[in-house]
RODO-519563 format. One record per residue (C-alpha): residue number from 1; residue in one letter; x, y, z. Coordinates in pm, whole numbers, plus 50000, padded with zeros to 5 digits. Example, Ala and Ser with C-alpha at 12.3 -4.5 7.8 and 13.67 -1.06 7.14 Angstrom:
REM RODO-519563
<site 1, 'A', <51230, 49550, 50780>>
<site 2, 'S', <51367, 49894, 50714>>
REM end
This chain:
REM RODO-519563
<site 1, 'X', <77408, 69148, 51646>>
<site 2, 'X', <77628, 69126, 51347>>
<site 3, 'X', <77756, 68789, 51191>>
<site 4, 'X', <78025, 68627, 51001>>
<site 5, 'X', <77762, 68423, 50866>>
<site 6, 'X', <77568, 68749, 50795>>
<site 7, 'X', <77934, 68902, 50633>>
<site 8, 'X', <78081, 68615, 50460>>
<site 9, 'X', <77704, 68655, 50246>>
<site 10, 'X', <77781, 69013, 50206>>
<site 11, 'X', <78099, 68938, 50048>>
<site 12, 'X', <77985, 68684, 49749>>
<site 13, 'X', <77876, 69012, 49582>>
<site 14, 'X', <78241, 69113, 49594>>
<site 15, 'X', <78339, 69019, 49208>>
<site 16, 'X', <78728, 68960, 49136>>
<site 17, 'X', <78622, 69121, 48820>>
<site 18, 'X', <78889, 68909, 48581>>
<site 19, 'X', <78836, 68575, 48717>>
<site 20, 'X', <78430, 68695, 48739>>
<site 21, 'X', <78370, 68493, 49051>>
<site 22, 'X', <78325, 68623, 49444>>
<site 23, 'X', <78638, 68634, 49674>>
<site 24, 'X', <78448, 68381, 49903>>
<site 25, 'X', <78398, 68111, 49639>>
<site 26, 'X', <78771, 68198, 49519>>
<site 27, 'X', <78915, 68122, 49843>>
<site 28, 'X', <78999, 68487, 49901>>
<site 29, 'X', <78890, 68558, 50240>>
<site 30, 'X', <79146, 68473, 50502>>
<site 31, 'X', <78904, 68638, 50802>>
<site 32, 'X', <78601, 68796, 50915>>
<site 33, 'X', <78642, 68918, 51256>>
<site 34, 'X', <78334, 69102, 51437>>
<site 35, 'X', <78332, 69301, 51748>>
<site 36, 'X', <78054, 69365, 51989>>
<site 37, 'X', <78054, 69753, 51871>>
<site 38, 'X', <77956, 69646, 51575>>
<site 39, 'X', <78295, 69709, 51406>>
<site 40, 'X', <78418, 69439, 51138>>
<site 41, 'X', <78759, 69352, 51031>>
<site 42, 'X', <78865, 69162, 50716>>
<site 43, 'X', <79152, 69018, 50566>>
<site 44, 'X', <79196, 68887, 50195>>
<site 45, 'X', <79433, 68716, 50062>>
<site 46, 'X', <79596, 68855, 49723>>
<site 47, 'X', <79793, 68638, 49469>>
<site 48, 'X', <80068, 68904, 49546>>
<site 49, 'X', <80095, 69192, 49741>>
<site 50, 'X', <80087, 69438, 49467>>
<site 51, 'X', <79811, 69312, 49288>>
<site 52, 'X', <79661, 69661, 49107>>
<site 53, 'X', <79320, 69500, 49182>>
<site 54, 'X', <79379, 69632, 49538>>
<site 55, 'X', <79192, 69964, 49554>>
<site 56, 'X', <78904, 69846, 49354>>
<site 57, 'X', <78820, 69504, 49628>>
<site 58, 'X', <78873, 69741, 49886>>
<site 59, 'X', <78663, 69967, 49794>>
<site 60, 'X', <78385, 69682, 49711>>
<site 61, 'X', <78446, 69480, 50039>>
<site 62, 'X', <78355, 69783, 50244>>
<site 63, 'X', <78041, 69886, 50045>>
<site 64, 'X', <77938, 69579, 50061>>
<site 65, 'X', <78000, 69496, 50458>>
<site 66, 'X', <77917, 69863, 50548>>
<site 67, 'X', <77549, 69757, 50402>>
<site 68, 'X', <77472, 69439, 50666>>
<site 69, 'X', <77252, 69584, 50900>>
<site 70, 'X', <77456, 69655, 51244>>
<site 71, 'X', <77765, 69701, 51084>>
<site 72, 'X', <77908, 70038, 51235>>
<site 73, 'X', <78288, 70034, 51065>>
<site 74, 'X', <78488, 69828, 50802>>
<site 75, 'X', <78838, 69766, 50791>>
<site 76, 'X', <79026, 69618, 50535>>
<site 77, 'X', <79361, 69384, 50546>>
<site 78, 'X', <79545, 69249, 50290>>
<site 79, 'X', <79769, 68906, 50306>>
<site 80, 'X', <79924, 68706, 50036>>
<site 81, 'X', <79833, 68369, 49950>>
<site 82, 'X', <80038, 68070, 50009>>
<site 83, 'X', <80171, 67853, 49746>>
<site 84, 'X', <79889, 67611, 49778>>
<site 85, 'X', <79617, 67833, 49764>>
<site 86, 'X', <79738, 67986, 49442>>
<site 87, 'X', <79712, 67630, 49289>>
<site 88, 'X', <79397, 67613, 49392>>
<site 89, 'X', <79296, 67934, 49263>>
<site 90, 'X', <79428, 67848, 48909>>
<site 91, 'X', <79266, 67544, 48934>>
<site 92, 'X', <78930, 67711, 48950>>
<site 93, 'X', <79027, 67900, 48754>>
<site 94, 'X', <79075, 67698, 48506>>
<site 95, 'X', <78720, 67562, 48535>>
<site 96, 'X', <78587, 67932, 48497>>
<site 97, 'X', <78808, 67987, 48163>>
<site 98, 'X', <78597, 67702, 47983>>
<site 99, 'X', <78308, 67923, 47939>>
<site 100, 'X', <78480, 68218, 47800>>
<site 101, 'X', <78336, 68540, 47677>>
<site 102, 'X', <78223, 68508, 47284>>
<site 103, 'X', <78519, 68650, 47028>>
<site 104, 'X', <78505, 68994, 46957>>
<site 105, 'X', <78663, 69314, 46793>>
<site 106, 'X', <78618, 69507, 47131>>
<site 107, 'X', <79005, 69581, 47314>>
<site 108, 'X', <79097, 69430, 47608>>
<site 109, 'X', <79157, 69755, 47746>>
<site 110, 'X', <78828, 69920, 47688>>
<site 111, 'X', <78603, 69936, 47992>>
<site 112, 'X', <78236, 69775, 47906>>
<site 113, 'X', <77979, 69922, 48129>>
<site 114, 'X', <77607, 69821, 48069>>
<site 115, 'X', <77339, 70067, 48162>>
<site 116, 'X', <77043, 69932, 48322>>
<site 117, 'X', <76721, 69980, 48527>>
<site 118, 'X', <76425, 69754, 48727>>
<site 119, 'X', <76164, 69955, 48482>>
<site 120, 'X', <76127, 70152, 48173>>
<site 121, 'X', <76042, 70471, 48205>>
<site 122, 'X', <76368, 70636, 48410>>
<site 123, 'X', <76581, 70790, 48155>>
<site 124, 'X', <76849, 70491, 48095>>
<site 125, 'X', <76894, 70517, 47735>>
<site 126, 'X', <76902, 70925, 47785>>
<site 127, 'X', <77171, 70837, 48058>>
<site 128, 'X', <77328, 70640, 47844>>
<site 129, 'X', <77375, 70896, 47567>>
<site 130, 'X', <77455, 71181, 47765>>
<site 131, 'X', <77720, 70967, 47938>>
<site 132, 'X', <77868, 70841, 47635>>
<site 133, 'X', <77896, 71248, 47500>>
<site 134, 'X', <78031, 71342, 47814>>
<site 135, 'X', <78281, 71086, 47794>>
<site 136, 'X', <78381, 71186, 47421>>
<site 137, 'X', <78406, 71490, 47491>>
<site 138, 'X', <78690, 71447, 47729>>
<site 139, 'X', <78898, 71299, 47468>>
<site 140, 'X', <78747, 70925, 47469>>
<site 141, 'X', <78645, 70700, 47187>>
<site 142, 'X', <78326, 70605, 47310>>
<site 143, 'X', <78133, 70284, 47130>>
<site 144, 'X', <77788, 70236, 47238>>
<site 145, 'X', <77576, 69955, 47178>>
<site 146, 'X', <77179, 69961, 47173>>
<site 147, 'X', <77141, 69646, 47292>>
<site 148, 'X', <76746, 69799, 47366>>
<site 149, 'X', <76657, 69581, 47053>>
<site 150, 'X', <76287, 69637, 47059>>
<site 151, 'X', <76288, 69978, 47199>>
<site 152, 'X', <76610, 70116, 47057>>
<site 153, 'X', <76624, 70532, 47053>>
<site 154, 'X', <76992, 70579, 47046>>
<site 155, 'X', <77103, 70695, 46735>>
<site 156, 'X', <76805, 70976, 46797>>
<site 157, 'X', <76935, 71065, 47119>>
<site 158, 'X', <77248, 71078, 46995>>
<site 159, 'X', <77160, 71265, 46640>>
<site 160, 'X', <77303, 70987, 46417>>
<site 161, 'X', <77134, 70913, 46079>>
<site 162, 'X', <77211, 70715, 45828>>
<site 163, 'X', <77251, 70326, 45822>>
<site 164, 'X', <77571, 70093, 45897>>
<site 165, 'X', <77728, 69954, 45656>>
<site 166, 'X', <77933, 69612, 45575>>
<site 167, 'X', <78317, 69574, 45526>>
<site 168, 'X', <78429, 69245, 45493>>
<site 169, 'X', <78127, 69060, 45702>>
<site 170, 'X', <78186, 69294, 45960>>
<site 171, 'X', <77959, 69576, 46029>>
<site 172, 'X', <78116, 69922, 46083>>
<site 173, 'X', <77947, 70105, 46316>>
<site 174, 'X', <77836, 70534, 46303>>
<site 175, 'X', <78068, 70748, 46337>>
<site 176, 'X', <78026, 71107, 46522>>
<site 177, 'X', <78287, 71339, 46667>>
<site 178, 'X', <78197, 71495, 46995>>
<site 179, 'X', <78463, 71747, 47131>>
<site 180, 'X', <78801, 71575, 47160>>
<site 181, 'X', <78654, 71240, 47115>>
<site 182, 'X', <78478, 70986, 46907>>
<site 183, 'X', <78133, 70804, 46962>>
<site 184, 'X', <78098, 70492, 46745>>
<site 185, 'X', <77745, 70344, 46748>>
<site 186, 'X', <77546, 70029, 46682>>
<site 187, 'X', <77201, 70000, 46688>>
<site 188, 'X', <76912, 69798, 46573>>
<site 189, 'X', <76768, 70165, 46435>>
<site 190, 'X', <77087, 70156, 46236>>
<site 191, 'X', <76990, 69855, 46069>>
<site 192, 'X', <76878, 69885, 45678>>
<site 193, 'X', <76524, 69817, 45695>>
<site 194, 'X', <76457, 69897, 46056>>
<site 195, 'X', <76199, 70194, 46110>>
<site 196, 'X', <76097, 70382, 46426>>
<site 197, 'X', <75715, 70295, 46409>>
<site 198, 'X', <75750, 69951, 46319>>
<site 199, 'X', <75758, 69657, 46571>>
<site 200, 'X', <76112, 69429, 46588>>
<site 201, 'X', <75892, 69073, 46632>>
<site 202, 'X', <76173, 68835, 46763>>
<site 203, 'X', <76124, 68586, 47061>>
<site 204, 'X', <76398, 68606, 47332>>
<site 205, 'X', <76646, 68379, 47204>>
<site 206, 'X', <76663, 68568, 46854>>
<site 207, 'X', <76684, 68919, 47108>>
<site 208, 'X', <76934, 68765, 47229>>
<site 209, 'X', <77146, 68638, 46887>>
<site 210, 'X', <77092, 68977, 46782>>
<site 211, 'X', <77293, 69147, 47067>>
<site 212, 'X', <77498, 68854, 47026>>
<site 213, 'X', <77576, 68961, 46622>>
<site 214, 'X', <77657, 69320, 46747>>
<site 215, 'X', <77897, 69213, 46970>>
<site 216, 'X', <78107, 68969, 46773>>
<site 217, 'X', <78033, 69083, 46399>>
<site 218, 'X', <78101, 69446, 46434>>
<site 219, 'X', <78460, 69591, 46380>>
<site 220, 'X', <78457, 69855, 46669>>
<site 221, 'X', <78825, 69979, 46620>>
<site 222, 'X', <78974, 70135, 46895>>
<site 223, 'X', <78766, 70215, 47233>>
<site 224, 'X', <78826, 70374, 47538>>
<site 225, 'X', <78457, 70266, 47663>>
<site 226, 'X', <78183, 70058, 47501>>
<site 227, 'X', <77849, 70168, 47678>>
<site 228, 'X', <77571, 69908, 47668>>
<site 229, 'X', <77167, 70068, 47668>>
<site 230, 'X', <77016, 69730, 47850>>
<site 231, 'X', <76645, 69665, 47800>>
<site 232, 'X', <76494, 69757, 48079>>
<site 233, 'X', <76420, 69467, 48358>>
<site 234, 'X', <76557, 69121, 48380>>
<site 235, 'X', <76510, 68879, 48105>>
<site 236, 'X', <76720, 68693, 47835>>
<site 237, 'X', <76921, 68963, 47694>>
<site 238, 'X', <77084, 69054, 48073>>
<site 239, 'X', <77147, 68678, 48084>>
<site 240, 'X', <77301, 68674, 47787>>
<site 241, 'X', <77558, 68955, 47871>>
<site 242, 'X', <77644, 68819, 48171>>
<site 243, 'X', <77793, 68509, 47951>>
<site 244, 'X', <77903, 68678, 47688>>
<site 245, 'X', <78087, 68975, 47859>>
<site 246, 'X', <78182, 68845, 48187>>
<site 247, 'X', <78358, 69159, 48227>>
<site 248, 'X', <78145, 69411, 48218>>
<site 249, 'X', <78054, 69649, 48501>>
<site 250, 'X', <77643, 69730, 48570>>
<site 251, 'X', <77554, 70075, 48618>>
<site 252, 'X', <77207, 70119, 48760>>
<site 253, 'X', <77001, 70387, 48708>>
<site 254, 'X', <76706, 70500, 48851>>
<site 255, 'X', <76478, 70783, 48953>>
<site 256, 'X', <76404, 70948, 49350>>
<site 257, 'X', <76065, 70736, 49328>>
<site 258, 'X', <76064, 70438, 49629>>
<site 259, 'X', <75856, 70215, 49362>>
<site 260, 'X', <76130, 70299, 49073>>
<site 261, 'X', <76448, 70248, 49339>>
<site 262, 'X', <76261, 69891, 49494>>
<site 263, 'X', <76255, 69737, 49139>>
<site 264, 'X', <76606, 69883, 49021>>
<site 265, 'X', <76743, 69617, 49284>>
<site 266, 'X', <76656, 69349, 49070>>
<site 267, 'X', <76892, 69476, 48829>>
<site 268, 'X', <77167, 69487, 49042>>
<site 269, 'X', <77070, 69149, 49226>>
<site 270, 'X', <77059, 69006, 48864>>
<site 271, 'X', <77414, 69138, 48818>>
<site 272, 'X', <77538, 68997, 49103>>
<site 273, 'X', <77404, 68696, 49023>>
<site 274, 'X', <77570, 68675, 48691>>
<site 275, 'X', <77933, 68745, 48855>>
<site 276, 'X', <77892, 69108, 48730>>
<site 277, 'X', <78037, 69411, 48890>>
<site 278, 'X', <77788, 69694, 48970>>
<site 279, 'X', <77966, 69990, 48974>>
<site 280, 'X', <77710, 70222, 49116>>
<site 281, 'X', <77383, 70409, 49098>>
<site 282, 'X', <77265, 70721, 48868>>
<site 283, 'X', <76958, 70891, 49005>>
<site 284, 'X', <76775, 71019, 48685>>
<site 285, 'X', <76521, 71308, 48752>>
<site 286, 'X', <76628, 71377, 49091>>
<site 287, 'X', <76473, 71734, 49075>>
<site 288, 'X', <76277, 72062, 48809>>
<site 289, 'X', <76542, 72363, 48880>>
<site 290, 'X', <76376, 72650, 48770>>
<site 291, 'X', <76525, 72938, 48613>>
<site 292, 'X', <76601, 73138, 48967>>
<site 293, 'X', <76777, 72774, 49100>>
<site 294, 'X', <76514, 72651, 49301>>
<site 295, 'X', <76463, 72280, 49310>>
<site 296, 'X', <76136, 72064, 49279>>
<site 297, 'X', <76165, 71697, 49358>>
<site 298, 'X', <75872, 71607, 49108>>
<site 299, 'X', <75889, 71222, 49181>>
<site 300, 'X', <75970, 71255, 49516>>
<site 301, 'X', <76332, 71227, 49667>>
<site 302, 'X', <76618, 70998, 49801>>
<site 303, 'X', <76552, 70680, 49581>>
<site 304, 'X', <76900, 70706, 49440>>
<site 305, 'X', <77019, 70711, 49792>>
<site 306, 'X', <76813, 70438, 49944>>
<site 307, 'X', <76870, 70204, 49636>>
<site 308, 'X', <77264, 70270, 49657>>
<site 309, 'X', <77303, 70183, 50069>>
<site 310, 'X', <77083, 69836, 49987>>
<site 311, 'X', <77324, 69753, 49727>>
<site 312, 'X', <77593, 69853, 49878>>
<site 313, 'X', <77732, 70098, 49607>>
<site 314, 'X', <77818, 70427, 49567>>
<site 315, 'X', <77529, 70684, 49400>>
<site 316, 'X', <77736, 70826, 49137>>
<site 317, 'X', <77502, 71133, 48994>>
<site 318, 'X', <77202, 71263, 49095>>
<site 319, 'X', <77123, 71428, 48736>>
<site 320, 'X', <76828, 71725, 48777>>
<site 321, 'X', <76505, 71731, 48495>>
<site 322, 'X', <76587, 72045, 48353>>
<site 323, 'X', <76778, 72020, 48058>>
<site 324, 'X', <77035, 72289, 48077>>
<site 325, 'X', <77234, 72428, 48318>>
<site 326, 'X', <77308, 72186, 48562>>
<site 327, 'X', <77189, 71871, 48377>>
<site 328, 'X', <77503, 71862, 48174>>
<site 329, 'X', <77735, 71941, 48426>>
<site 330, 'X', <77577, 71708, 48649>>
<site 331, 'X', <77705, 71415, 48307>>
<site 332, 'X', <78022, 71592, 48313>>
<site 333, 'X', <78122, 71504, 48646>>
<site 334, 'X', <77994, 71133, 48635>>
<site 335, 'X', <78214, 71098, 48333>>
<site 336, 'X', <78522, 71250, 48563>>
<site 337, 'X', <78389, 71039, 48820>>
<site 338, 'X', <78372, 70685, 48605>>
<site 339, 'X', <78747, 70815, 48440>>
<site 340, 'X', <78883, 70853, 48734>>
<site 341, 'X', <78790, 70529, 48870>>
<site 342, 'X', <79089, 70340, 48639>>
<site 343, 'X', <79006, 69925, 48647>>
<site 344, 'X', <79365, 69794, 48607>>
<site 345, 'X', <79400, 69570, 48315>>
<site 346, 'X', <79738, 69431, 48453>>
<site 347, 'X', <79913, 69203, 48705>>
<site 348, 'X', <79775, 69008, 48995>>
<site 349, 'X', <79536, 68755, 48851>>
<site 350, 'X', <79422, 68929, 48539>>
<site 351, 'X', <79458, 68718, 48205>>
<site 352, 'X', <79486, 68484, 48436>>
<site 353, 'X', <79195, 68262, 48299>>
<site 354, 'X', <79310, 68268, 47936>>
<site 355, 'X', <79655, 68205, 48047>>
<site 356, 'X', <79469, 67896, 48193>>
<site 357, 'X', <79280, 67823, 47903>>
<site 358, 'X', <79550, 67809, 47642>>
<site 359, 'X', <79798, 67628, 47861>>
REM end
């Protein structure tokens, strides 16, 4: 038998991704109403009826609902809030806005999407670079950060040499052209003095400072995207995003392994838990197509799938091991997919916090 308790829970991983809190905690939710079928009906209330945010908690509400065990269909109203409500939105608002994210050359318009797993070992920073190409090549500047201090591979994935340099106390990230586009990268392998085979010996809080310095000392320019390769796991440095870039959306990848997909749910859970938005699921290695197109699920199969119905997200790719043929259109179409899938940087209740803050 299905809940509202059971719902209501569902719904605190439903992010308002500019006020980075869950629609339950902002006073969003109006009504959960549950029939004996299993069917489930609810109704949030919206600063104003054409907030652009619309789409995107719709689309979250239902994942998440149509994830509670029992749950058989999820509909979706909308309301507006009353006057009093608003006030006390703004006034929680204006708690939120005192721990802003840190200063920093990125544009408010570029989407930040960190790349992450449970384990190392499943392709993310491969994911990451192929994603980032794929996204340049459709016209995009692309940065990417290698926020993988001790294990950073980037700029050979992405066949950058050379080292960064410093204008002005800022540091100016590599620069490659890829199609149409732009990819702008930062990485501790970037870093005078840095070398493949040696060790980076830092503690966590210094990991974290580090990723810390790339984010508000670099001058980044213009970005359509700024891609984040995560450390695998969940330690400091996920933490430390979570405060520093409230707004960035989680993209979990993993492989078609149950053991891989079981511990990439920490990754999301740790989102979650930081007021992130996790935007989906990449299955990495889903399958060897040999040269006359038949497929061999090496390390087994449905992991994606089974990891992205326990979230509650969508599985955005399933990208095969061989690396031709399919493998790059498989990046080419989660790139459509993630440009498609516009987060409006406008109206309803965005800039809402640092309108708060400065007032």
């Amino acid at each position: 038998m299905v809940t509202e308790e059971a719902v209501r829970a569902a719904l605190t991983d439903v992010i308002d991704p500019e006020l980075r809190d869950n629609v339950v905690e902002l006073g969003m939710v109006r009504r959960v109403e549950v029939e004996a079928d299993g069917a489930v009906d609810v109704t949030l209330s919206l600063t104003t009826a054409g907030c652009p945010l619309r789409a995107q908690l719709q689309q979250d509400t239902k994942a998440r609902v149509a994830a509670v065990p029992g749950v058989t269909d999820v509909r979706v109203h909308f309301g507006e809030m009353t006057a009093e409500q608003k006030r006390q939105l703004m006034e929680r608002a204006r708690w939120k806005a005192r721990e802003r994210e840190v200063p920093t050359d990125i544009p408010v318009t570029a989407r930040v999407i960190a790349v992450s797993s449970g384990k190392g070992g499943v392709g993310k920073s491969s994911v990451t670079a192929n994603l980032a190409a794929a996204l340049a090549r459709r016209g995009s500047t692309v940065g990417v950060l290698d926020a993988d201090i001790g294990g950073f591979s980037i700029p050979r994935m992405l066949g950058m040499e050379g080292r960064v340099r410093a204008e002005e106390r800022k540091i100016v990230p590599l620069e490659k052209s890829v199609g149409d586009g732009l990819l702008k990268v930062v990485s501790m392998g970037s870093v005078e003095g840095a070398e493949e085979d040696q060790a980076v010996m830092l503690r966590g809080l210094m990991l974290n400072r580090a990723v810390q310095h790339f984010l508000e000392d670099v001058r980044w320019g213009e970005l359509d995207y700024l891609l984040v390769d995560m450390p695998p796991g969940t330690s400091d440095i996920q933490m430390g995003l979570a405060r520093m870039m409230p707004r960035a959306e989680v993209l979990i990848v993993t492989t078609p392994a149950p053991a891989a997909a079981a511990v990439a749910a920490r990754a999301a859970d740790m989102a979650r838990k930081g007021y992130l938005r996790v935007l989906g699921v990449v299955e990495n290695m889903s399958a060897f197509v040999c040269e006359h197109g038949t497929a061999y699920p090496l390390f087994g199969e449905g992991g994606g799938e089974r990891l992205a119905a326990q979230v509650g997200v969508p599985l955005l790719a399933q990208i095969p091991l061989e690396p031709g043929g399919p493998a790059p259109e498989s990046f080419a179409a989660l790139a459509e997919r993630i440009a498609e899938e516009t987060v409006p940087m406008a109206g309803c209740t965005v800039r809402l916090a640092e309108v708060l803050a400065g007032s």
